[in-house]
MARPATI-458459 format. One record per residue: residue in three letters; chain; x, y, z of N, C-alpha, C in turn. Coordinates in pm, whole numbers, plus 50000, padded with zeros to 5 digits. Atoms other than C-alpha are relative to their C-alpha. Example, Ala and Ser with C-alpha at 12.3 -4.5 7.8 and 13.67 -1.06 7.14 Angstrom:
BEGIN
+------+-------+-------+-------+-------+-------+-------+-------+-------+-------+-------+
: resn : chain :  n_xx :  n_yy :  n_zz : ca_xx : ca_yy : ca_zz :  c_xx :  c_yy :  c_zz :
+------+-------+-------+-------+-------+-------+-------+-------+-------+-------+-------+
:  ALA :     A : 50089 : 49881 : 50000 : 51230 : 49550 : 50780 : 50090 : 50120 : 50000 :
:  SER :     A : 49918 : 49881 : 49994 : 51367 : 49894 : 50714 : 49923 : 50109 : 50073 :
+------+-------+-------+-------+-------+-------+-------+-------+-------+-------+-------+
//
This chain:
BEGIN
+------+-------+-------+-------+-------+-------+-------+-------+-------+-------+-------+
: resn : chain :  n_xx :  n_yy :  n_zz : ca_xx : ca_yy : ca_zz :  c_xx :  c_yy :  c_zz :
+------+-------+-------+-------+-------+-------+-------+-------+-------+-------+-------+
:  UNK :     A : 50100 : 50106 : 50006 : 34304 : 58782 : 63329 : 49966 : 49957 : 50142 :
:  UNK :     A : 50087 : 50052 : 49914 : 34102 : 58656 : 63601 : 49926 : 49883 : 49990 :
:  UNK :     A : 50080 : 50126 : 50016 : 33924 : 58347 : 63673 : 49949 : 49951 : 50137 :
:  UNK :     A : 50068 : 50066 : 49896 : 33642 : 58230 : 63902 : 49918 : 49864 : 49992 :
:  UNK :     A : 50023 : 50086 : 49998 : 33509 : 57964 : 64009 : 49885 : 49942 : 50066 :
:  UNK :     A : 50124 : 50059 : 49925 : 33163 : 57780 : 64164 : 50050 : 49861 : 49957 :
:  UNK :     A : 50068 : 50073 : 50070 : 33088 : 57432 : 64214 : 49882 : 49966 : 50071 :
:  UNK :     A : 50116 : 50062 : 50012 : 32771 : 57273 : 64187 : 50007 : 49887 : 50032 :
:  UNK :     A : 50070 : 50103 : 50007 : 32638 : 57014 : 64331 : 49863 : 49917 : 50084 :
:  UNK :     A : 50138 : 50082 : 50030 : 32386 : 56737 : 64308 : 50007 : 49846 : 50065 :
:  UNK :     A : 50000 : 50123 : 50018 : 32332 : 56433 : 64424 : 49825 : 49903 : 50028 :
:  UNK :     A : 50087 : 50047 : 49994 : 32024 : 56159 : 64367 : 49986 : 49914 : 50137 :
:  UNK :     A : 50011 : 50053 : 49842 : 31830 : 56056 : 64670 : 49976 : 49863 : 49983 :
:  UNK :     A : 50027 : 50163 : 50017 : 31794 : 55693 : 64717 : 49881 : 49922 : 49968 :
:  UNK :     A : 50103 : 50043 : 50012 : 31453 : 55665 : 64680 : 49938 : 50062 : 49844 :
:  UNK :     A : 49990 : 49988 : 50188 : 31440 : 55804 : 64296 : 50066 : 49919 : 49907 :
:  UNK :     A : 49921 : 50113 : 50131 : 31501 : 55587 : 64026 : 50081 : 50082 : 49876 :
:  UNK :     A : 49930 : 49906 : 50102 : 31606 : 55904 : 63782 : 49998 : 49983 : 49907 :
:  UNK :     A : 50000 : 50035 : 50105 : 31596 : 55742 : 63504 : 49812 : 50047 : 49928 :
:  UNK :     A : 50167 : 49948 : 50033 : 31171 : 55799 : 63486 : 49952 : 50178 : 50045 :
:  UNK :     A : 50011 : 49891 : 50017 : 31277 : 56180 : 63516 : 49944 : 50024 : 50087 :
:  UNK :     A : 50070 : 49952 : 49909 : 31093 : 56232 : 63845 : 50089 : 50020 : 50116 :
:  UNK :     A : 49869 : 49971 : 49954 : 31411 : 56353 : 64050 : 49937 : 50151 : 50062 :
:  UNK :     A : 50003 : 49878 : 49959 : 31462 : 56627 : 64257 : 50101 : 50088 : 49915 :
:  UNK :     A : 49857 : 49868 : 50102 : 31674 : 56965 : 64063 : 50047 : 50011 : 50113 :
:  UNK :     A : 49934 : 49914 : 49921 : 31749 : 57101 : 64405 : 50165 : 49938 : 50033 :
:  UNK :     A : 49847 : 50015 : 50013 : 32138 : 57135 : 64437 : 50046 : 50061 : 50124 :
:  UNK :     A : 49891 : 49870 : 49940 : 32386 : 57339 : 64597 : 50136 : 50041 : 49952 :
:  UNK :     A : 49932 : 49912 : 50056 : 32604 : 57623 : 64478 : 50094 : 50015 : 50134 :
:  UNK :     A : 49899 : 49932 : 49894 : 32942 : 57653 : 64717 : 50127 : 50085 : 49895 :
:  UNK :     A : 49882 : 49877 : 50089 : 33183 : 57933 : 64621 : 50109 : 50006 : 50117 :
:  UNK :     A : 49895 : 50024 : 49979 : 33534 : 57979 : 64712 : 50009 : 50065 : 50178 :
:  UNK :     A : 49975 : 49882 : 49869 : 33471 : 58245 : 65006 : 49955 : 49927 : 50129 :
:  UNK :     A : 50077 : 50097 : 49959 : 33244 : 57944 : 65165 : 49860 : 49972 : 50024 :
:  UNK :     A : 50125 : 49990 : 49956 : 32917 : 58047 : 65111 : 49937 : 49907 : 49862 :
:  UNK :     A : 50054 : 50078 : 50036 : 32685 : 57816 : 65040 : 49852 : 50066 : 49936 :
:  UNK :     A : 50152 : 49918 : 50017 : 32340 : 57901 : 64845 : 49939 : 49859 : 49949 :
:  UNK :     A : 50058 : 50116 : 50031 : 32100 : 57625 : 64785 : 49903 : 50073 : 49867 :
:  UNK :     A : 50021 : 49866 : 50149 : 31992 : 57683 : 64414 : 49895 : 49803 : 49979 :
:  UNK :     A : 50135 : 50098 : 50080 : 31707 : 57436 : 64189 : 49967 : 50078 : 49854 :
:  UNK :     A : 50026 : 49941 : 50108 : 31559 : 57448 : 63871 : 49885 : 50104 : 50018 :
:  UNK :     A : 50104 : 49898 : 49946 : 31291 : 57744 : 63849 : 49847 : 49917 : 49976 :
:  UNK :     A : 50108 : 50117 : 49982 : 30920 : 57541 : 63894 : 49932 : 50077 : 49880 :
:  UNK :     A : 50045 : 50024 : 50138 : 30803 : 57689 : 63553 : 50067 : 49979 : 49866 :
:  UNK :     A : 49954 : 50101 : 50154 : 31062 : 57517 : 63344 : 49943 : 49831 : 50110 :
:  UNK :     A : 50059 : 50157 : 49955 : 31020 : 57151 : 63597 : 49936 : 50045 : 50085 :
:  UNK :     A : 50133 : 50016 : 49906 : 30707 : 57114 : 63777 : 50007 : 49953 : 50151 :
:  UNK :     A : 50001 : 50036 : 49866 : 30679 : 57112 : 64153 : 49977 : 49851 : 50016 :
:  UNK :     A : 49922 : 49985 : 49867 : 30780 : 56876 : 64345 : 50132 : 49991 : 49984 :
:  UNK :     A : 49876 : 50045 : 50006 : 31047 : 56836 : 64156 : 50114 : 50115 : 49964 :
:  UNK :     A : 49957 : 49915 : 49969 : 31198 : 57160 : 64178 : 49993 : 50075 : 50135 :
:  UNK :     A : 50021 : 49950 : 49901 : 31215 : 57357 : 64491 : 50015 : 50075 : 49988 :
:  UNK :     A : 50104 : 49848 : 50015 : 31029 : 57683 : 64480 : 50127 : 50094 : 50092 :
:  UNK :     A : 49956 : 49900 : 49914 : 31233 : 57864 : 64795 : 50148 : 49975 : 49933 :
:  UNK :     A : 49875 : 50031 : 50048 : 31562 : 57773 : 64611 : 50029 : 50098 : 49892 :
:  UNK :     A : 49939 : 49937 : 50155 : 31766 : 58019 : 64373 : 49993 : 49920 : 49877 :
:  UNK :     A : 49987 : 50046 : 50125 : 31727 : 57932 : 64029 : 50125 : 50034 : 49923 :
:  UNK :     A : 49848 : 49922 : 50055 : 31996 : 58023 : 63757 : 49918 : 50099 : 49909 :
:  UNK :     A : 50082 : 49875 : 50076 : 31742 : 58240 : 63566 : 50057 : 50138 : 50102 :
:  UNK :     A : 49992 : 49899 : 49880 : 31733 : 58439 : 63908 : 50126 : 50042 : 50030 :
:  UNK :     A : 49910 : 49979 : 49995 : 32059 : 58421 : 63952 : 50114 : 50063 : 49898 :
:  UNK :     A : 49978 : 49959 : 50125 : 32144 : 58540 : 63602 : 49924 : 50164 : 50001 :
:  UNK :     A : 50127 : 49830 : 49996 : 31890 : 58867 : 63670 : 50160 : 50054 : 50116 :
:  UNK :     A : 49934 : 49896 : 49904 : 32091 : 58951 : 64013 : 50131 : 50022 : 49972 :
:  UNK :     A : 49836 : 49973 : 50024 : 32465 : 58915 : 63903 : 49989 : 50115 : 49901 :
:  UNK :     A : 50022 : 49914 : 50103 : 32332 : 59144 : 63584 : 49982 : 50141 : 50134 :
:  UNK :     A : 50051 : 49897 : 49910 : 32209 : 59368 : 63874 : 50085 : 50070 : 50084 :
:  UNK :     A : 49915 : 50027 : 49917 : 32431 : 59325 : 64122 : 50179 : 50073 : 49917 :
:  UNK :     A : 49902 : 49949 : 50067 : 32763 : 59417 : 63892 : 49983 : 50142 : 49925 :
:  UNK :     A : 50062 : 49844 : 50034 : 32557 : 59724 : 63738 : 50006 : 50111 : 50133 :
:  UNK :     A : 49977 : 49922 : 49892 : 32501 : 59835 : 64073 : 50139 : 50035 : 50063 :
:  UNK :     A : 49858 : 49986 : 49971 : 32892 : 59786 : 64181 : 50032 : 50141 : 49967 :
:  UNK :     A : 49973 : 49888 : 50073 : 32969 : 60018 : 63912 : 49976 : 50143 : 50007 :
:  UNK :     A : 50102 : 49884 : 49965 : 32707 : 60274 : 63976 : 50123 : 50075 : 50105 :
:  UNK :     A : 49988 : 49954 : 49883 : 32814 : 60268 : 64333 : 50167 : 50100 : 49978 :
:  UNK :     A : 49875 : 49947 : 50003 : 33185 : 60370 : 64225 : 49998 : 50148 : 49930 :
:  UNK :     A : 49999 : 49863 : 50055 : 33080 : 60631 : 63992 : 49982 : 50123 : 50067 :
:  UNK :     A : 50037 : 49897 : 49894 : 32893 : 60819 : 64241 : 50110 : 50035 : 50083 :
:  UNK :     A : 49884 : 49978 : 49924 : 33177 : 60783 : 64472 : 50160 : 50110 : 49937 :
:  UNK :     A : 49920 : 49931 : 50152 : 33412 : 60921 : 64142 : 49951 : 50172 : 50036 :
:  UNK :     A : 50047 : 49879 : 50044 : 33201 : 61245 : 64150 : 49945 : 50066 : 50214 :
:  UNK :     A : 50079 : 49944 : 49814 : 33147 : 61284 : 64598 : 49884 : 50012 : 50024 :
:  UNK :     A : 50119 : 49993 : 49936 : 32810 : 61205 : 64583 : 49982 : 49899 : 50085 :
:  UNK :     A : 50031 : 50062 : 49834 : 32670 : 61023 : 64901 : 49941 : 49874 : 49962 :
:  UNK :     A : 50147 : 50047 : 49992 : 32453 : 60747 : 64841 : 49956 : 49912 : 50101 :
:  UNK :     A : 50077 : 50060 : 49913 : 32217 : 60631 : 65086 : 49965 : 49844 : 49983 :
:  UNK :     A : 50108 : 50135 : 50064 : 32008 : 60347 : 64954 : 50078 : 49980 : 49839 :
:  UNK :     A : 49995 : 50089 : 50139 : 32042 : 60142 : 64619 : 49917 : 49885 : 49975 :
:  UNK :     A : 50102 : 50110 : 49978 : 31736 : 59946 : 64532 : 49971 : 49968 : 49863 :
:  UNK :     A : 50030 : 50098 : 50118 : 31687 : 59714 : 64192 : 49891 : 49930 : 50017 :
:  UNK :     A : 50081 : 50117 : 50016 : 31400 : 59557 : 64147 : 50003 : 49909 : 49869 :
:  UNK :     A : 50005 : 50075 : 50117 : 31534 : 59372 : 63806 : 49880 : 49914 : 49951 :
:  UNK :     A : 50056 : 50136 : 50051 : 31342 : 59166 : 63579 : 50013 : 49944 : 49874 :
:  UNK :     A : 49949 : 50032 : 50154 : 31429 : 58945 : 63292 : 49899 : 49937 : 49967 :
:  UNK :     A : 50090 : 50082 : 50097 : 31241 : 58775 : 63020 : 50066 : 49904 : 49957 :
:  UNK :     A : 49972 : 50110 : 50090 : 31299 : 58462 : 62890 : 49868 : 49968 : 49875 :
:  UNK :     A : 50069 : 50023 : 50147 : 31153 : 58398 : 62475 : 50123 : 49935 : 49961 :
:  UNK :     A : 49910 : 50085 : 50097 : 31263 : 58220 : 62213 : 50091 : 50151 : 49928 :
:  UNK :     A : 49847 : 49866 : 50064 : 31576 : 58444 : 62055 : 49947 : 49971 : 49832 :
:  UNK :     A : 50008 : 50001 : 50132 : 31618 : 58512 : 61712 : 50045 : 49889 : 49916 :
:  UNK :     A : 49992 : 50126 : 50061 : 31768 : 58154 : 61628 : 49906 : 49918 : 50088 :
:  UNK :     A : 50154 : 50071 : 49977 : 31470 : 58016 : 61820 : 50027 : 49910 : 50101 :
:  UNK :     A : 49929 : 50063 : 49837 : 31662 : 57930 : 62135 : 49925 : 50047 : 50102 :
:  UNK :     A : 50020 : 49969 : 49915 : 31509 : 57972 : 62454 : 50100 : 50084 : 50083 :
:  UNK :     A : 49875 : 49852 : 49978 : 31718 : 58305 : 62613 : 49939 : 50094 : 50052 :
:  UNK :     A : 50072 : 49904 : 49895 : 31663 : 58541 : 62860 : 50101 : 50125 : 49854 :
:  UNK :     A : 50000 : 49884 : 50075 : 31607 : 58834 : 62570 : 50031 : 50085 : 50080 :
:  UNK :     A : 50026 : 49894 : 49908 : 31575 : 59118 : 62799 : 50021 : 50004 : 50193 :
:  UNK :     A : 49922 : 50032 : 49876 : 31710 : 59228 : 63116 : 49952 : 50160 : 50030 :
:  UNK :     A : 50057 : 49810 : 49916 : 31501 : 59596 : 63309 : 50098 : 49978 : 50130 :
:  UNK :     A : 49984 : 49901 : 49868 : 31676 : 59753 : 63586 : 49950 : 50077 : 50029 :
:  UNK :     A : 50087 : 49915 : 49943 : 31448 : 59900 : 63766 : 50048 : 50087 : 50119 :
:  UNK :     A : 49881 : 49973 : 49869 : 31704 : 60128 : 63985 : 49907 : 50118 : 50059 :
:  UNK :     A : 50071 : 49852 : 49901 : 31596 : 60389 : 64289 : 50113 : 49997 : 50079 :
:  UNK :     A : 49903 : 49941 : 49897 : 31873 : 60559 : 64461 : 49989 : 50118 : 50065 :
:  UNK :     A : 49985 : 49935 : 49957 : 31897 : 60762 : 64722 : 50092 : 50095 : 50038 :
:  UNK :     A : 49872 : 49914 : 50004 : 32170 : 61035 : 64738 : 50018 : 50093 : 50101 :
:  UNK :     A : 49978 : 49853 : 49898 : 32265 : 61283 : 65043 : 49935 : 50104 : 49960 :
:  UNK :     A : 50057 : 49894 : 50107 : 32261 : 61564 : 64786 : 49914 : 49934 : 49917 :
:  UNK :     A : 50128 : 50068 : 50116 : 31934 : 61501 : 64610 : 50007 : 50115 : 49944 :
:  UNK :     A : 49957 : 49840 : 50142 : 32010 : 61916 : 64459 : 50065 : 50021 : 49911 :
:  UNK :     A : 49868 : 50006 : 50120 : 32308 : 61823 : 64287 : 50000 : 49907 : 49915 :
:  UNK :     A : 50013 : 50107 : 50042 : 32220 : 61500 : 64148 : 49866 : 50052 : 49857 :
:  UNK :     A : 50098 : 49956 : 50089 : 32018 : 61602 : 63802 : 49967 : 49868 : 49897 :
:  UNK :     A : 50036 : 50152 : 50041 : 31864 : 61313 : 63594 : 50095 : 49992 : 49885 :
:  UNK :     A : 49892 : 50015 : 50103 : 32143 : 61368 : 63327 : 50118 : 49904 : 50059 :
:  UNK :     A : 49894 : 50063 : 49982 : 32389 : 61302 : 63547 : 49985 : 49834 : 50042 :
:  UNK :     A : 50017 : 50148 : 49994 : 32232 : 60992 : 63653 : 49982 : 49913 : 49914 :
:  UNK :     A : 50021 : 50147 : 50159 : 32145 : 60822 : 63297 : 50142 : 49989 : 49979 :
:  UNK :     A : 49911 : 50031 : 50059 : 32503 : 60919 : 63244 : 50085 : 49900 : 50099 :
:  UNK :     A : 49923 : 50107 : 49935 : 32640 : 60722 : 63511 : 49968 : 49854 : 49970 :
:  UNK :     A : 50117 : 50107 : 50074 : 32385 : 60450 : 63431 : 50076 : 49942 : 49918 :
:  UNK :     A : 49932 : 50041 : 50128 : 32523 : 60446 : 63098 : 50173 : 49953 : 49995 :
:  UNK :     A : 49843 : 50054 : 49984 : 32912 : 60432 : 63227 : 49982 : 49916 : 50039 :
:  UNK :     A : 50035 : 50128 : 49886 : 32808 : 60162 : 63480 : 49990 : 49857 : 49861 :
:  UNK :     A : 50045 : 50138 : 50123 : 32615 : 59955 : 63185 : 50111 : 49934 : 49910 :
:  UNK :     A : 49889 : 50045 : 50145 : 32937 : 59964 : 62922 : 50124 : 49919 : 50104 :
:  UNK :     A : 49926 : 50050 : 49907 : 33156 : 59901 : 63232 : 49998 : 49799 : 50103 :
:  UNK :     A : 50041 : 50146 : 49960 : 32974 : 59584 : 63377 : 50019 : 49868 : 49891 :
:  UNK :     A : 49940 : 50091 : 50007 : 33150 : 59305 : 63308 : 49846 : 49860 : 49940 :
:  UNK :     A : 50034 : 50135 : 50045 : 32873 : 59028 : 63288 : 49857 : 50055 : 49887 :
:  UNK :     A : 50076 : 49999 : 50095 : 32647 : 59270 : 63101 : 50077 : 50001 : 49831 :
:  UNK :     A : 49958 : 50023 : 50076 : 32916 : 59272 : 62848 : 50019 : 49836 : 49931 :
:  UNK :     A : 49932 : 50097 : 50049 : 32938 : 58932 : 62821 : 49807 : 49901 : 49949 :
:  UNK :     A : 50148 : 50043 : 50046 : 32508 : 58858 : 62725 : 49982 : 50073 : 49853 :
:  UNK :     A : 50003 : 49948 : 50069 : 32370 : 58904 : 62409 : 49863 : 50104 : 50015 :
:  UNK :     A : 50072 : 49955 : 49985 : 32039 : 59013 : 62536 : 49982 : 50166 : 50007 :
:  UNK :     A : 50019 : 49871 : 49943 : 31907 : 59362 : 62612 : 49969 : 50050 : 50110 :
:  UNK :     A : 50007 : 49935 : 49868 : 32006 : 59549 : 62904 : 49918 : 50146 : 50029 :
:  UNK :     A : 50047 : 49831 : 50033 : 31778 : 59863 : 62977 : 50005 : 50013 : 50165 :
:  UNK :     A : 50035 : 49913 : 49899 : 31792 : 60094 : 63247 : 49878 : 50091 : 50029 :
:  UNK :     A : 50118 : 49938 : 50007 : 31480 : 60221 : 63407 : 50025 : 50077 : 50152 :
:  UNK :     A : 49932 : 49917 : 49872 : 31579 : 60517 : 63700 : 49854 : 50061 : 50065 :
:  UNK :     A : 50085 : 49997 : 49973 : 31287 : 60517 : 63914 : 49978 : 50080 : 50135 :
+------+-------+-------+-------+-------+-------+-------+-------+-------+-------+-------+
//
């Protein structure tokens, strides 16, 4: 077992009353290692100004850890089998809809992956869906969504 940890926080500026909901979201996310990321709500759930646009969201941040832990995986497999890789580029994107109990829920989750490999002769698109596919069952936080994860090898 394992266990991590973030915290969050928030605090109201003096010149908001909060109570009439016109507050700033923007926060900050510190993690154990000491990095700091300044995170907010995303400005099409609360309306500018009261979100801050250049700020991680947790939508966003919910796309790259999906991404981000897929890719880990990847990266080991390749390494598993002596291929090289150069580059590793995701352009993810998730959806948020209402789910099938009529919850708001990031349904869907594309990986949009492009890798570059030393050997680009030995590398055949089999072997890459199949790594893909070890990577996907292997990743940890895609195991833990109910949504749909797809791989798209670009």
């Amino acid at each position: 077992m394992s266990e991590y940890s973030a915290q969050v926080i928030w605090q109201r500026a003096e010149s908001e009353k909060f109570i009439d909901n016109k507050y700033s979201r923007g926060h900050r996310w510190q993690f154990d290692g000491g990095m700091c990321v300044q995170a907010s709500s995303s400005p099409s759930i609360v309306p500018l100004p009261y979100s801050v646009e250049q700020n991680v969201d947790p939508e966003e941040a919910f796309i790259a850890s999906i991404s981000s832990c897929h890719m880990l995986f990847f990266l080991s497999q390749a390494a598993k089998r002596k291929l090289t890789i150069n580059k590793y580029e995701d352009n993810a994107v998730g959806t948020m809809q209402l789910n099938e109990q009529g919850k708001m829920s990031i349904t869907e989750v594309v990986l949009n992956v492009h890798v570059e490999f030393i050997q680009t002769d030995r590398v055949s698109i089999e072997q890459m869906q199949k790594m893909h596919h070890l990577s996907h069952e292997q990743c940890f936080i895609a195991n833990s969504i109910n949504g749909q994860v797809t791989t798209n090898i670009v």
